[in-house]
C-alpha positions in Angstrom: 46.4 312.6 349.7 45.1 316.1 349.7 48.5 317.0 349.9 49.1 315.2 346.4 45.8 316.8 344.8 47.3 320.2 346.0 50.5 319.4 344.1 48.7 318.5 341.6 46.3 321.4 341.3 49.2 323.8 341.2 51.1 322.2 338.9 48.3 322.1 336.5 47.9 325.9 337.6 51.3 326.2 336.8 51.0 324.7 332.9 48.1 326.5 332.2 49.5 329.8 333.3 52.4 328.7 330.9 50.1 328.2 328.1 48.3 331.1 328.3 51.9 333.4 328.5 53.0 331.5 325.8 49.9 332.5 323.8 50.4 335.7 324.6 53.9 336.0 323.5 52.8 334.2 320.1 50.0 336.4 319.6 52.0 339.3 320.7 54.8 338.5 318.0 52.0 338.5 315.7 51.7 341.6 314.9 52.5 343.5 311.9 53.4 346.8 312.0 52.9 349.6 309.1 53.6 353.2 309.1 54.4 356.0 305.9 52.9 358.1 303.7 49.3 359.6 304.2 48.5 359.1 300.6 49.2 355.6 300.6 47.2 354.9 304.4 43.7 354.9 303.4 44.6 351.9 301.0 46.6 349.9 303.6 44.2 350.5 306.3 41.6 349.3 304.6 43.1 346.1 303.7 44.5 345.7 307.4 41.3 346.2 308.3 40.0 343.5 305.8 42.9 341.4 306.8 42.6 341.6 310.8 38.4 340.3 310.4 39.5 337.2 307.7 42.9 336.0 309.4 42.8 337.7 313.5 46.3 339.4 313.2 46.7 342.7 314.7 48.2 345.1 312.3 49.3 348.5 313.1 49.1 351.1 310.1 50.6 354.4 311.2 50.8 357.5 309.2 54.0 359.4 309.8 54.5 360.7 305.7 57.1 358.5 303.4 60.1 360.4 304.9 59.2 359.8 308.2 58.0 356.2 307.5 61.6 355.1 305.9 63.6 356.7 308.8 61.5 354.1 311.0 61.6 350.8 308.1 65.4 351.5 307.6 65.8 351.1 311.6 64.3 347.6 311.1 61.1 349.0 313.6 58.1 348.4 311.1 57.4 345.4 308.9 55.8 347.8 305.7 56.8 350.9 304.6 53.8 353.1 302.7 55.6 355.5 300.5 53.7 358.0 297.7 57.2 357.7 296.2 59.9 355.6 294.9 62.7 355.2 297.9 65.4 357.8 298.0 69.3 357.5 297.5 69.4 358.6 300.7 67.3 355.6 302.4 68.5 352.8 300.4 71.9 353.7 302.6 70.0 354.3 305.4 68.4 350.6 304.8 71.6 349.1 303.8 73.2 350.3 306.5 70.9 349.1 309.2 70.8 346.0 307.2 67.5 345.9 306.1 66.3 344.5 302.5 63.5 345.8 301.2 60.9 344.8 298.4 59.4 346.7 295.9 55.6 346.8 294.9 53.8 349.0 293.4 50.2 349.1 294.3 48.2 351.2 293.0 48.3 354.7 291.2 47.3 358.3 292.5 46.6 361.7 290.6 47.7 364.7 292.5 45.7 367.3 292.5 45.6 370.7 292.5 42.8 372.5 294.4 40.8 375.5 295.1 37.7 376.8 296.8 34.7 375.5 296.3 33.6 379.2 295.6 36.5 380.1 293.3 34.8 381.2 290.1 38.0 382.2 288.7 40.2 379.8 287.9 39.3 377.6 285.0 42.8 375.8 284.2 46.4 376.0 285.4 49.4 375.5 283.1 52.4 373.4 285.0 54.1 376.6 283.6 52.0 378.4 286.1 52.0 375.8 288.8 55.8 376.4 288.5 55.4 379.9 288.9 53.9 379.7 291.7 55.4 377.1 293.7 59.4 377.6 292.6 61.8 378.2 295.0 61.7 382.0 295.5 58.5 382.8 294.2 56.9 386.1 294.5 53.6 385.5 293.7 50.7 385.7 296.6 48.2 387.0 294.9 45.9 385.5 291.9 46.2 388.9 289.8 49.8 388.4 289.7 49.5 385.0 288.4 47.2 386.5 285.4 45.7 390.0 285.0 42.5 388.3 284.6 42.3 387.3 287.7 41.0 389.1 290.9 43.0 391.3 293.1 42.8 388.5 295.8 45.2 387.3 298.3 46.8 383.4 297.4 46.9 381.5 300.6 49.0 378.0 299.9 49.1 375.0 301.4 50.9 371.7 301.1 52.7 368.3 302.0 55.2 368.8 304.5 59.2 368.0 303.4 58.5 364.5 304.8 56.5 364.0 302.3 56.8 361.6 299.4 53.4 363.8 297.5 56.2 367.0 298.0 59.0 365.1 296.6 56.6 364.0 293.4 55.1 367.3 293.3 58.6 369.4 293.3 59.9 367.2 291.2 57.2 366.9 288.1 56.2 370.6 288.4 59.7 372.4 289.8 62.0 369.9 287.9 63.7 369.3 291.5 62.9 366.9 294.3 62.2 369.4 297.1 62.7 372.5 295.2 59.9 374.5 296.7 58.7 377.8 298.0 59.0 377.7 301.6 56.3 380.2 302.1 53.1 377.9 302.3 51.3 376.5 305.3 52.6 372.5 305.4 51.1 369.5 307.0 51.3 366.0 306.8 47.8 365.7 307.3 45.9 366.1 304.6 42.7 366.8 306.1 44.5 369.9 307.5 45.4 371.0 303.4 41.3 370.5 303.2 40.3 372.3 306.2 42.8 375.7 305.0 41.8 375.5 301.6 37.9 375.4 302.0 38.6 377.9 304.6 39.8 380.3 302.2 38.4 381.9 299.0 42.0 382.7 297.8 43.6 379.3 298.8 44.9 376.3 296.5 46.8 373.3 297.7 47.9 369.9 296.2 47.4 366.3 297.3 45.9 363.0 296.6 42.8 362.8 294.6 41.3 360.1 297.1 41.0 363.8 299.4 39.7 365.8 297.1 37.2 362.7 296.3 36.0 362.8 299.6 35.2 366.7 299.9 34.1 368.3 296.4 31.6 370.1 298.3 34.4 371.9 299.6 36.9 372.3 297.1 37.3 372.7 293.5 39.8 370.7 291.0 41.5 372.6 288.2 42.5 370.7 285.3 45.8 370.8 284.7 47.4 371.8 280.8 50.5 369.7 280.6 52.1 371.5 278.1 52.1 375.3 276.6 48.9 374.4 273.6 47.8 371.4 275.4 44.4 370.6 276.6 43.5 370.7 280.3 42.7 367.6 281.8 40.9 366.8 285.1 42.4 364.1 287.6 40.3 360.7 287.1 40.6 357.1 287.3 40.2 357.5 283.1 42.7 360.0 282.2 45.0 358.6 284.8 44.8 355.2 283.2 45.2 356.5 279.5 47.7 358.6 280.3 46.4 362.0 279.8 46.3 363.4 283.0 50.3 364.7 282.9 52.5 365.3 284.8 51.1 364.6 288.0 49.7 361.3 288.2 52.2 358.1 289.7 52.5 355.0 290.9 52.1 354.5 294.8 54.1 351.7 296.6 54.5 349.2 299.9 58.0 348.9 300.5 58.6 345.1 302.8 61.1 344.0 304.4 62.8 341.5 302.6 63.4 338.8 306.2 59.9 339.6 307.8 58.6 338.6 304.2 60.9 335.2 304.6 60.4 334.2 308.2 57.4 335.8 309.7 54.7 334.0 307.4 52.0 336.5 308.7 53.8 339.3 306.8 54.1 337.2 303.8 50.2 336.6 304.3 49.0 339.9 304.7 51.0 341.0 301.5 49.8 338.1 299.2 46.1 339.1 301.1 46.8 343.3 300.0 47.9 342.4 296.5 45.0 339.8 295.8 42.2 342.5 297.4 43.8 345.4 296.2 41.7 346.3 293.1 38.7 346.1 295.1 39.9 348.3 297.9 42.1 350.8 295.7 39.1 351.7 294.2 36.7 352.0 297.1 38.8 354.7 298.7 38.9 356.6 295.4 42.6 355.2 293.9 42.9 353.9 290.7 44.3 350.6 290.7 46.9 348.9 288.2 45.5 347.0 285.2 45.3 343.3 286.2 48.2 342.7 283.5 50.1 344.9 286.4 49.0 343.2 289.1 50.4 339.8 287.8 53.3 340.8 287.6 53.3 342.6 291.3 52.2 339.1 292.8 55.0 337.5 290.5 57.4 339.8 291.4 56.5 339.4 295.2 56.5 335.8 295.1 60.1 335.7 293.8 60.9 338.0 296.5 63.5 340.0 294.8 65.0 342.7 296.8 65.2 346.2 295.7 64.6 349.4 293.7 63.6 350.0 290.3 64.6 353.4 290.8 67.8 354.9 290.9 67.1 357.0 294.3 65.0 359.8 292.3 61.1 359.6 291.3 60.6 359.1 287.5 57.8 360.7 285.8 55.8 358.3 283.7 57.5 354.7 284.6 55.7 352.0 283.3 54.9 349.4 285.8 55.8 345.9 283.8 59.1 348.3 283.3 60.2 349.2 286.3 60.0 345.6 287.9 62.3 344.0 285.2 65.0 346.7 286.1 65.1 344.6 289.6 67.7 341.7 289.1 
């Protein structure tokens, strides 16, 4: 009899230890992973965050710049790709040739920004004709006098997005006319808390990122409105100007790129992007982003929920897409 009970006991040992490694391995397959561009992170983290209290799915959001987080997505290793730029010519072989399919969705919009020291009493405005001047390929200039004779005989210290990174690639392109096309002379991070740290460190120093950064330390740094063209006005980075248009060249669409299969058969992925586009507004705007009119967003969800895989784009960024636009280039 005790013998029996024994038998018993362990078997019963035996299911629940089962259970509970087969719980495990469920939970453990639940998890969806995330990595890409720094811009992009403070909006994905904050719905992963808002996602992992409502639904109890881990999700991982890591922040290795666009570059670095397609390398990774092409591979088939994460689930979502954050990118501060459309995908590349480049990746979309790398993705095709690892067999990944990818879907595209814009999510909300960012203004790059060009900064300076909080204390820099100088500079009022900066042409892009200057911007170029000063961040070519080649360029000569490091100091301010050189840039205009009104200026101080003061030292320029720059600093910017490392080649990785999908703000470098818009940057380059809307203010050098190239993708990458840069001086190589700067002091580059990924990090853009790094970029803050240099330039509030430094009378003489100007950088570019994300508005959301410069949102979060205008005790430190100063904005310059930026004159599109040679007569135009100068026009600060805002939610406002971003959404009428004015602030020009260097405001764009950001984007989650997802992988087309997790999407199809892991319905926590499908879950947490139906939860990032429904909460998105919300979020995109507490963390300083301007999010896409709700006319935009319709279509995003619509877009998502036909799952059509690819690019809008044809491998370069595109200054001044529309978003309704670009998602009926997708077939």
């Amino acid at each position: 009899m005790k013998s029996q009970l024994f038998r018993n006991a362990l078997m019963l040992s035996l299911i629940t230890q089962a259970f509970s490694m087969s719980t495990s391995a469920i939970a453990a397959d639940k998890i969806i992973k995330i990595d890409g561009s720094s811009t992009v992170y403070p909006i994905t983290e904050a719905v992963a965050e808002e996602f992992q209290k409502a639904k109890g799915v881990k999700v991982t959001v890591g922040e290795s710049g666009t570059g670095g987080g397609f390398k990774k997505f092409c591979r088939g290793e994460t689930d979502i790709s954050d990118a501060s730029r459309p995908i590349s010519q480049k990746e979309i072989d790398a993705c095709k040739e690892g067999g990944v399919q990818f879907i595209e969705l814009p999510i909300a919009y960012d203004a790059l920004t060009v900064v300076v020291n909080a204390k820099n009493d100088w500079v009022k405005q900066l042409t892009v004709a200057e911007l170029k001047k000063v961040w070519e390929p080649g360029s000569k200039i490091k100091n301010w006098k050189q840039l205009n004779a009104t200026y101080p005989d003061k030292a320029m210290n720059l600093y910017g997005p490392g080649t990785a990174s999908g703000t470098f690639d818009y940057f380059t392109e809307a203010v050098n006319g190239k993708s990458k096309a840069s001086r190589t002379d700067y002091t580059p991070s990924e990090d853009d808390n790094v970029l803050v740290q240099g330039v509030s460190g430094n009378l003489g120093g100007m950088a570019y990122f994300g508005m959301a950064y410069y949102e979060e330390n205008t005790d430190k740094l100063k904005a310059v409105p930026v004159v599109a063209k040679e007569g135009g006005k100068p026009v600060l980075p805002s939610e406002a100007t971003v959404m009428d248009g004015t602030y020009q060249p260097l405001s764009r669409p950001i984007f989650i790129y997802v992988n087309a299969t997790s999407a199809a058969f892991k319905p926590e992925v499908k879950a947490f992007v139906n939860f990032y586009l429904e909460n998105a507004p919300k979020l995109v705007k507490e963390v300083k982003y301007v999010p896409l009119p709700k006319e935009d967003y319709d279509a995003v969800k619509t877009h998502f929920k036909a799952m059509k895989p690819g690019t809008g784009f044809n491998g370069t960024s595109e200054v001044g897409i529309k978003i309704t636009d670009l998602l009926s280039r997708i077939k």
